[in-house]
N, CA, C and O atoms as a DFTB+ gen file, in Angstrom:
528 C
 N C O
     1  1      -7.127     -14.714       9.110
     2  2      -6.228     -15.675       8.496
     3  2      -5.649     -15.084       7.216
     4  3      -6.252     -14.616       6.250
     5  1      -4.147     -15.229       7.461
     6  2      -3.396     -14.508       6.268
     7  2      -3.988     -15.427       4.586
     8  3      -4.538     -16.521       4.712
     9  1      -3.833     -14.964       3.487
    10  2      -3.935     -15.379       2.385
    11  2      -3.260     -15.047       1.254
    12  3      -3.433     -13.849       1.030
    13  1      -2.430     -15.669       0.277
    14  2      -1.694     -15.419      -0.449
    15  2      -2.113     -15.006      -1.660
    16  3      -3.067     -15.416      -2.321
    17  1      -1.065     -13.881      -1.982
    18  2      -1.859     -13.296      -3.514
    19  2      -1.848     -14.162      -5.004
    20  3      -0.701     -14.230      -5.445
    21  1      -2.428     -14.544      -5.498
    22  2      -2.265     -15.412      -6.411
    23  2      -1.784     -15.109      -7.425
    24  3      -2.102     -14.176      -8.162
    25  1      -0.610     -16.216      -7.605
    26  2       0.451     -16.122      -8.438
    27  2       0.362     -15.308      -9.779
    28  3       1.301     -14.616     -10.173
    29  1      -0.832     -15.435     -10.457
    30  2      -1.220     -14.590     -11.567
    31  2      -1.126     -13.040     -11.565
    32  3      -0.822     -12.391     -12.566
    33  1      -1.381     -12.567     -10.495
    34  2      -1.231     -11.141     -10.161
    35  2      -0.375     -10.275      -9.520
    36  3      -0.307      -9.054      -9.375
    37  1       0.666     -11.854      -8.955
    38  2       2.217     -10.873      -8.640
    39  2       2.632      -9.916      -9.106
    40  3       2.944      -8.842      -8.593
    41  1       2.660     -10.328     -10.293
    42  2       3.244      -9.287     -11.348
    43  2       3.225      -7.587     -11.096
    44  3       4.095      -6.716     -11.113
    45  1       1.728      -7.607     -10.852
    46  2       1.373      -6.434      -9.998
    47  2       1.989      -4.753      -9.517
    48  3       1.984      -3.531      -9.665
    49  1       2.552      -6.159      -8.734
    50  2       3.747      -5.535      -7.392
    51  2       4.728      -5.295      -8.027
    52  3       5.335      -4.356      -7.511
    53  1       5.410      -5.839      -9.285
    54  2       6.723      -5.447      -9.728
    55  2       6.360      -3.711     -10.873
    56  3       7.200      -2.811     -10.893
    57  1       5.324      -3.635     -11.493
    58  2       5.059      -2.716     -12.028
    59  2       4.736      -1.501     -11.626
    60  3       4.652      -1.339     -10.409
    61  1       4.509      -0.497     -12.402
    62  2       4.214       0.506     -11.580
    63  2       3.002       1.011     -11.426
    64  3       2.662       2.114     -11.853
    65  1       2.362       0.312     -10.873
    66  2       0.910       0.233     -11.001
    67  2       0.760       1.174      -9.487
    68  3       1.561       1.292      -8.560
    69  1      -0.195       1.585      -9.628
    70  2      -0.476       2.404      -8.614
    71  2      -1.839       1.669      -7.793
    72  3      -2.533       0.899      -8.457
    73  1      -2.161       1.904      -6.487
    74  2      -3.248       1.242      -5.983
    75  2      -4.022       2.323      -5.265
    76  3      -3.523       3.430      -5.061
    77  1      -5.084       2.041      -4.933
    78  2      -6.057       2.734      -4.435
    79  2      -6.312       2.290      -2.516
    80  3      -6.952       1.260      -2.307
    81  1      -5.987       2.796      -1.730
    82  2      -6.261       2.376      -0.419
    83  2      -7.365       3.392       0.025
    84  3      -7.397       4.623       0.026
    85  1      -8.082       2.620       0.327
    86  2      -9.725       2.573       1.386
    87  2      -9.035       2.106       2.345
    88  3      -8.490       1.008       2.458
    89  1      -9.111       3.636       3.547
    90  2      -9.406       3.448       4.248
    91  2     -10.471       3.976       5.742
    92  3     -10.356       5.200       5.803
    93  1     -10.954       3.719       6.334
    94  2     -11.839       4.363       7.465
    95  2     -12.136       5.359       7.838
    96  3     -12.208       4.784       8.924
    97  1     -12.504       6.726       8.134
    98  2     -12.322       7.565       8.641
    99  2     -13.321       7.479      10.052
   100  3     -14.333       6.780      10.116
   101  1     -12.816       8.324      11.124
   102  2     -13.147       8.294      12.877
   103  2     -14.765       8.359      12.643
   104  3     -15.290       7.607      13.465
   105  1     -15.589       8.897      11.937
   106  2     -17.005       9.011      11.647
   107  2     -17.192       7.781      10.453
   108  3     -18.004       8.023       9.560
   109  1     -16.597       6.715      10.426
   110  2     -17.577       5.779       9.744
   111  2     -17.241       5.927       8.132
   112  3     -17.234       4.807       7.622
   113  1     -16.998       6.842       7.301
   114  2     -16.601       7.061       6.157
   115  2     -15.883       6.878       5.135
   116  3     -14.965       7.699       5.163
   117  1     -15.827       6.235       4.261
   118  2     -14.400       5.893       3.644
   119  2     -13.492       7.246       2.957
   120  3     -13.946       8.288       2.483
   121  1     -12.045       6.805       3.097
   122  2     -11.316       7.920       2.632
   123  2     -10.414       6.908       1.837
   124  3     -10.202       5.741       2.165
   125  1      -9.752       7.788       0.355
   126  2      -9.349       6.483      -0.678
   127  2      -8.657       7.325      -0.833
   128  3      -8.909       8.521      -0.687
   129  1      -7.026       6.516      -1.367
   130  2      -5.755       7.627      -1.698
   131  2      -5.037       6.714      -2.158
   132  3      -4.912       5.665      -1.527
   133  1      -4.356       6.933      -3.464
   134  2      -3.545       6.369      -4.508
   135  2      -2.357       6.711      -4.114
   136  3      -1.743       7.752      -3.878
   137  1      -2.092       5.064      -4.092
   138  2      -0.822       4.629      -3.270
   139  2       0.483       4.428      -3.596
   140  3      -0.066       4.736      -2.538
   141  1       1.635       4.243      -3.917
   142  2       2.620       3.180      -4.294
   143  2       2.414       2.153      -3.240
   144  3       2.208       2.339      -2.041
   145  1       2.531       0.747      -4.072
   146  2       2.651      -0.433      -3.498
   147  2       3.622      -1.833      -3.667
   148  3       4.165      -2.236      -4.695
   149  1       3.643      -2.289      -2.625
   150  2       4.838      -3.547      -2.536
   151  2       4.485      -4.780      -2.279
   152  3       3.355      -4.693      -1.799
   153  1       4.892      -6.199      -2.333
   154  2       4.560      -7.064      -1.765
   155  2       5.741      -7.630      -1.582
   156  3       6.686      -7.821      -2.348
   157  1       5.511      -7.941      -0.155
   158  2       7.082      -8.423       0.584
   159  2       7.242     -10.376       0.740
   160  3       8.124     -10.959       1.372
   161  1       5.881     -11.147      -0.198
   162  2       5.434     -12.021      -0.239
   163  2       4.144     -12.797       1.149
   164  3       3.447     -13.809       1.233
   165  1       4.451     -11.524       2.041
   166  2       3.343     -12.251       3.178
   167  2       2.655     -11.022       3.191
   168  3       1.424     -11.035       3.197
   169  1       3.283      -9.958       3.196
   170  2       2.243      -8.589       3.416
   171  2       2.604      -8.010       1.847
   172  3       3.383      -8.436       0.994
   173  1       1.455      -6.566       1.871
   174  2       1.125      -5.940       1.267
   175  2       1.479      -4.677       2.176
   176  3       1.025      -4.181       3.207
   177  1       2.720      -4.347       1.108
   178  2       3.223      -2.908       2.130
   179  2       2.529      -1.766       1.871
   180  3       1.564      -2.008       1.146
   181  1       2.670      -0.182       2.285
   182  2       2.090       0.887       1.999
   183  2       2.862       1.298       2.648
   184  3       3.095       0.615       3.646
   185  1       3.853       2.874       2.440
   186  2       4.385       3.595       2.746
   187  2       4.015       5.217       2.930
   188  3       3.709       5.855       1.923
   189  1       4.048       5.819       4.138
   190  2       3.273       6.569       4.503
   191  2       4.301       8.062       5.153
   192  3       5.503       7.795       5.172
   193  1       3.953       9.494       5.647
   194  2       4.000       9.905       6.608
   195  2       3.238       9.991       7.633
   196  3       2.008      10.001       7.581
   197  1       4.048      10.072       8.837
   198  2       3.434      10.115      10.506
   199  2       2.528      10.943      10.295
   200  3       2.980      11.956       9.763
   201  1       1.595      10.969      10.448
   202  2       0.263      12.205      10.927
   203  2      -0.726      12.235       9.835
   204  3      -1.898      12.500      10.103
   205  1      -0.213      11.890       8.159
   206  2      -1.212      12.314       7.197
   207  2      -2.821      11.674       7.519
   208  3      -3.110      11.656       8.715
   209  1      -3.412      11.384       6.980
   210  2      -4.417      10.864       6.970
   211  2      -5.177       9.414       7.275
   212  3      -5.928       9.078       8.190
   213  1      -4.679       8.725       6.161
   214  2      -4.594       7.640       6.043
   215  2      -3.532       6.603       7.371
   216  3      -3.559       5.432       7.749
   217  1      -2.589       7.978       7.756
   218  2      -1.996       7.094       9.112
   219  2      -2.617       6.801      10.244
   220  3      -2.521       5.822      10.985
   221  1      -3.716       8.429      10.330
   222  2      -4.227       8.265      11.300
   223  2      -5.290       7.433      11.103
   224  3      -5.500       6.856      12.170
   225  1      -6.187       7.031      10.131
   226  2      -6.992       5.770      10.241
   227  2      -6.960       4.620      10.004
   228  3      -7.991       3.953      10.099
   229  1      -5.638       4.001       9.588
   230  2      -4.920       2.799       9.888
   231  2      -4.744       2.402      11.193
   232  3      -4.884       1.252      11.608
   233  1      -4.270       3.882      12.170
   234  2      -3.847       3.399      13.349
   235  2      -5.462       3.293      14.333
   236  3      -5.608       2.800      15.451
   237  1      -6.152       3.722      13.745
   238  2      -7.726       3.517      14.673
   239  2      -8.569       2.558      14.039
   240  3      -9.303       1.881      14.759
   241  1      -8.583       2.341      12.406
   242  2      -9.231       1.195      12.078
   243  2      -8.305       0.326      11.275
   244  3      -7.578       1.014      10.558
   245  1      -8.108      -0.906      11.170
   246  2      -6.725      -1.855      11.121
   247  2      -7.645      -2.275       9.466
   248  3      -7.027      -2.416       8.411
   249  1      -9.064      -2.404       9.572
   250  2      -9.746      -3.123       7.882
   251  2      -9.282      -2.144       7.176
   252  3      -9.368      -0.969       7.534
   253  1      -8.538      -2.678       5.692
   254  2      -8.406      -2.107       4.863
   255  2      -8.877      -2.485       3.307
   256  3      -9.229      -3.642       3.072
   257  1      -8.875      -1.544       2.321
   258  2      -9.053      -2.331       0.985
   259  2      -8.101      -1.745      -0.349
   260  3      -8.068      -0.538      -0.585
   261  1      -7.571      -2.436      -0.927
   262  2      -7.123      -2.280      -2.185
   263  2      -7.192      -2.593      -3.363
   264  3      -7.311      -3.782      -3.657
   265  1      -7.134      -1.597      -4.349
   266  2      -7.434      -1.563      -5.587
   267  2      -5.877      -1.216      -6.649
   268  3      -5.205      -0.186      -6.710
   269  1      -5.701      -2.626      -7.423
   270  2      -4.640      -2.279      -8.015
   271  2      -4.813      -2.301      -9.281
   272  3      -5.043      -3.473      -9.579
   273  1      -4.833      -1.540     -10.348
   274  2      -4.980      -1.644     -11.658
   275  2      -3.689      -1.664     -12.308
   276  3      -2.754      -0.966     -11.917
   277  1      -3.599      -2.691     -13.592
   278  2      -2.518      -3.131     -14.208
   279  2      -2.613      -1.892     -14.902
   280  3      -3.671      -1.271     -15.004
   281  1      -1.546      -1.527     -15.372
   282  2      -0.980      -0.095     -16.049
   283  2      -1.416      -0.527     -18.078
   284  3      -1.953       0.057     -19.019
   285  1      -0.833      -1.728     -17.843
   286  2      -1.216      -2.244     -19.567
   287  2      -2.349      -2.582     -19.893
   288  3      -2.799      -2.479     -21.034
   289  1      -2.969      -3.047     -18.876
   290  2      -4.810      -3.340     -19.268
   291  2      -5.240      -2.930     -18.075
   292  3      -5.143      -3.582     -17.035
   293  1      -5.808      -1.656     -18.213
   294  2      -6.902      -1.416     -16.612
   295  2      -8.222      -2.031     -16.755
   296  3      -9.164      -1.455     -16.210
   297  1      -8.471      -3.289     -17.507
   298  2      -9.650      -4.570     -17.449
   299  2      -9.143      -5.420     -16.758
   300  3      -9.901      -6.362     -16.531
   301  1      -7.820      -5.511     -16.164
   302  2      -7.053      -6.428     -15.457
   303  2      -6.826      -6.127     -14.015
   304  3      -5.683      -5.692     -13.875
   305  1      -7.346      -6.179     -13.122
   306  2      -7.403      -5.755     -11.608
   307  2      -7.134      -6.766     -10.258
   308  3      -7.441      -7.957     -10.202
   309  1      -6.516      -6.010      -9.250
   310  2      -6.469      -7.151      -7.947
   311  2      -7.333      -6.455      -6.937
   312  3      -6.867      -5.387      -6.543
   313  1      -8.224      -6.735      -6.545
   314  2      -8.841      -6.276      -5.003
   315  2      -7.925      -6.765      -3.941
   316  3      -7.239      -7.727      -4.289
   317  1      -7.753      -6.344      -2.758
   318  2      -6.963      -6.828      -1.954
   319  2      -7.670      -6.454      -0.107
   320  3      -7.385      -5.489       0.602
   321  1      -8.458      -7.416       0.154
   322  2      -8.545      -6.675       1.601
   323  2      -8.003      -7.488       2.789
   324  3      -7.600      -8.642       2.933
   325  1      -8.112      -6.728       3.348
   326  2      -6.832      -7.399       4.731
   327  2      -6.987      -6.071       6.047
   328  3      -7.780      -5.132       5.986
   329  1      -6.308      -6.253       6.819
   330  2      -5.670      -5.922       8.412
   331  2      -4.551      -5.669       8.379
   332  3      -3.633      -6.436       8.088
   333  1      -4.462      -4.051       8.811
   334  2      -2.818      -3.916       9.264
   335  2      -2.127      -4.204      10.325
   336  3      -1.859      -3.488      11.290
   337  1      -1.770      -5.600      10.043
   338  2      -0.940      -6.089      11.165
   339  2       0.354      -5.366      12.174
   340  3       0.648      -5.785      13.293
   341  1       0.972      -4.277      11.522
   342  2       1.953      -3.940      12.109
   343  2       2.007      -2.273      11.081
   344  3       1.545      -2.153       9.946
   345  1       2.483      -1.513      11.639
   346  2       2.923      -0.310      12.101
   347  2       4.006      -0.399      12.239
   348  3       4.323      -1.309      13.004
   349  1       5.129       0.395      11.654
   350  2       6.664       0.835      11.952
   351  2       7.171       1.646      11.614
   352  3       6.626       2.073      10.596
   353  1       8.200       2.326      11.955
   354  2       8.780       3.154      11.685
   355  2       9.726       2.648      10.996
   356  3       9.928       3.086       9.863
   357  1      10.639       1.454      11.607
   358  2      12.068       0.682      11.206
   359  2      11.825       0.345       9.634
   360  3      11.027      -0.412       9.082
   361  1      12.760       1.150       9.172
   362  2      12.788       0.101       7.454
   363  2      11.754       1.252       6.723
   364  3      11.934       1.020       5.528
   365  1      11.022       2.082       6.789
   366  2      10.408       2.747       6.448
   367  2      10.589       3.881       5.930
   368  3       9.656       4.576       5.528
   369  1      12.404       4.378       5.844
   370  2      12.674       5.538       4.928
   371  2      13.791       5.066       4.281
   372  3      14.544       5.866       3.726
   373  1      14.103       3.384       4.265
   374  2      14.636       3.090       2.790
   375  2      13.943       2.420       1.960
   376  3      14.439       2.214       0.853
   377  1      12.361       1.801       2.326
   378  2      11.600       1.787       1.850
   379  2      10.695       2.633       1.149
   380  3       9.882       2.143       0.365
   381  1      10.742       3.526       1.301
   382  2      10.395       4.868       0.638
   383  2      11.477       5.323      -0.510
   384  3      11.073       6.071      -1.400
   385  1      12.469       5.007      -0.509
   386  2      13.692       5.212      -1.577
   387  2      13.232       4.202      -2.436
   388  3      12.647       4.516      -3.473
   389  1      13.457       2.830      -2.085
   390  2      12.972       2.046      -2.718
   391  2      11.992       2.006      -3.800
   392  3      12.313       1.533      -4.890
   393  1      10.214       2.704      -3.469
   394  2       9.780       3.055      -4.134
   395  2       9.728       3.924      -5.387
   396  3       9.155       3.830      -6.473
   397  1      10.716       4.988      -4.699
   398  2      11.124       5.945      -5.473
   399  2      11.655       5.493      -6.531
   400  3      11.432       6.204      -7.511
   401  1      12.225       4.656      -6.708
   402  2      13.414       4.287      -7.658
   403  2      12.241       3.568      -8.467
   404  3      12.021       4.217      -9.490
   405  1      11.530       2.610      -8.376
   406  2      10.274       1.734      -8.824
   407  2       9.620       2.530      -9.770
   408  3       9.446       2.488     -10.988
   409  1       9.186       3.563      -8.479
   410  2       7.732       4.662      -9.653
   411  2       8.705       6.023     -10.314
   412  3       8.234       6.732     -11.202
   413  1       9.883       6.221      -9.834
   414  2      10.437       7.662     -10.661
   415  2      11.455       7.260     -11.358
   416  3      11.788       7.778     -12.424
   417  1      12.232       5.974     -10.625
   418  2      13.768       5.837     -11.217
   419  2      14.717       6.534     -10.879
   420  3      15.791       6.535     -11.481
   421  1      14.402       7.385      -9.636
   422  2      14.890       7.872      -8.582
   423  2      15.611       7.218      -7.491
   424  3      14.809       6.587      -6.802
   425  1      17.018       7.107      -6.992
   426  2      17.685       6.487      -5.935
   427  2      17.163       7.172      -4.517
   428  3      17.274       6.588      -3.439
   429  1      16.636       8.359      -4.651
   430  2      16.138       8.862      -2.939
   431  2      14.793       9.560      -3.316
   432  3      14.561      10.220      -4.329
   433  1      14.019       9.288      -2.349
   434  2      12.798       9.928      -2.341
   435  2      12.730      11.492      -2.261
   436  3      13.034      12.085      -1.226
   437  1      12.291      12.173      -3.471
   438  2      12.341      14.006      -3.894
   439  2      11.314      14.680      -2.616
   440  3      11.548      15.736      -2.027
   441  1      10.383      13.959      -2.427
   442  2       9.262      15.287      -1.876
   443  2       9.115      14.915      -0.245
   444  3       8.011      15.051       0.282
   445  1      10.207      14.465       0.499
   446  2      10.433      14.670       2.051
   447  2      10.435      15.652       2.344
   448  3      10.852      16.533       1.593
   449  1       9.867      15.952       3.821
   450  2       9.805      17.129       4.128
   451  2      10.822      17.039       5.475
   452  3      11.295      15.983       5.895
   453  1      11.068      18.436       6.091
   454  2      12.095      18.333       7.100
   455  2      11.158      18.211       8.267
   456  3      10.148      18.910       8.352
   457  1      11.567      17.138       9.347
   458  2      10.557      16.436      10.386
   459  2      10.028      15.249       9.830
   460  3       9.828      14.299      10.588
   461  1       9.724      15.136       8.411
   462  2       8.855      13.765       8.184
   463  2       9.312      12.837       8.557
   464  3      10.483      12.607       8.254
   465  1       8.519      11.845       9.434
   466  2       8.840      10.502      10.006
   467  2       8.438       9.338       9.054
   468  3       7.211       9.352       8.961
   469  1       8.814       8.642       8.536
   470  2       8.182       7.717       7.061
   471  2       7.395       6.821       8.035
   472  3       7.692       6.723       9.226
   473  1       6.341       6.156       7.431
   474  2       6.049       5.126       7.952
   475  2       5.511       3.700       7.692
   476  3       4.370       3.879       7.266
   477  1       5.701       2.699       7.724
   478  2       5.670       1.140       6.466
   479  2       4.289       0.381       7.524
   480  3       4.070       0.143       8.712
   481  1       3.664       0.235       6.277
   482  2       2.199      -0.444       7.051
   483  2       2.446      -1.844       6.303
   484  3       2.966      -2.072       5.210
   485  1       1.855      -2.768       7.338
   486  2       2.092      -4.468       6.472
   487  2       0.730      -4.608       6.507
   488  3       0.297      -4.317       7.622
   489  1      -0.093      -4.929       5.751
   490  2      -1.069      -5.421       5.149
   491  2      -1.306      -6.865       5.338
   492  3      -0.799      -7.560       4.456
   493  1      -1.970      -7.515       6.296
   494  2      -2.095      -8.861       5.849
   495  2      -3.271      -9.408       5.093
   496  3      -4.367      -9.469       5.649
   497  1      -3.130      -9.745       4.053
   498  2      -4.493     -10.232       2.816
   499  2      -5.374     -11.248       4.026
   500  3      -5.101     -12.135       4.834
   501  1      -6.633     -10.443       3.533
   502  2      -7.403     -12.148       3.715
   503  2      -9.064     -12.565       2.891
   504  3      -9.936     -13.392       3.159
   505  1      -8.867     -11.233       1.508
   506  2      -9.615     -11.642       0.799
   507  2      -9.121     -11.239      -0.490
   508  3      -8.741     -10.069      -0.497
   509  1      -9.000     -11.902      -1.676
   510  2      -9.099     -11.290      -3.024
   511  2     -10.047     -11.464      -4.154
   512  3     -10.516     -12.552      -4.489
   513  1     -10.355     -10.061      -4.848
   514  2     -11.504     -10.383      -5.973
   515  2     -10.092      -9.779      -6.998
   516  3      -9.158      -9.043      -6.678
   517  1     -10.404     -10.410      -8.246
   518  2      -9.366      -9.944      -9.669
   519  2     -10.330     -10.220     -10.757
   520  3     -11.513     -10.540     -10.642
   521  1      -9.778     -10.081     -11.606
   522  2     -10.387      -9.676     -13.537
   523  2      -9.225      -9.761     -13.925
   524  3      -8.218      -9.193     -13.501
   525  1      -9.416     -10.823     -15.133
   526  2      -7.886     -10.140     -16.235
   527  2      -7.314     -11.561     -16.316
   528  3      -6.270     -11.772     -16.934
């Protein structure tokens, strides 16, 4: 069951706060990688390439967890765990510009590679712990 992020910690998402994604690895393990992040008001996006890591254990284990620390007080935090509901390709390399512009102030994303396929994970919440 989806759950909404509470209003106090929107804010979040507009800054440039960086997040921490936990996720699974094929042996049971956690693997954690600092993210750019979005909230599209129902999901919790993450923007990715086809093959890295974290794609491939999204696409075999769907539990995820996030860690977002406020940039102005890192005593101020959102946990975020949820299920990746959906996988896409569509919307996923102007969403990646998007970011760009957020965390660099950049209109196109600098460090594409030639072949990279982008890829937009939706996050659906269905637990939160916060501080702050």
């Amino acid at each position: 069951m989806a759950t909404v992020i509470p209003e106090k910690y929107k804010d979040l998402f507009d800054k440039k706060a960086f997040a921490n994604l936990a996720t699974v690895m094929p042996d049971g393990s956690p693997q954690v990688t600092p993210v750019w992040v979005d909230y599209d008001g129902a999901y919790v996006l993450v923007n990715s390439a086809r093959g890295r890591q974290k794609d491939k254990n999204m696409k075999t284990h769907a539990t995820v967890a996030l860690s977002i620390l406020d940039p102005e007080n890192p005593y101020r935090y959102l946990e975020v765990r949820g299920t990746v509901a959906e996988i896409t390709e569509e919307g996923a390399a102007q969403h990646i510009d998007k970011m760009a512009k957020k965390y660099m102030g950049v209109d196109k994303y600098p460090y594409a590679r030639d072949g990279e396929v982008r890829v937009l994970y939706k996050i659906e919440p269905t637990h939160f712990t916060f501080m702050g």
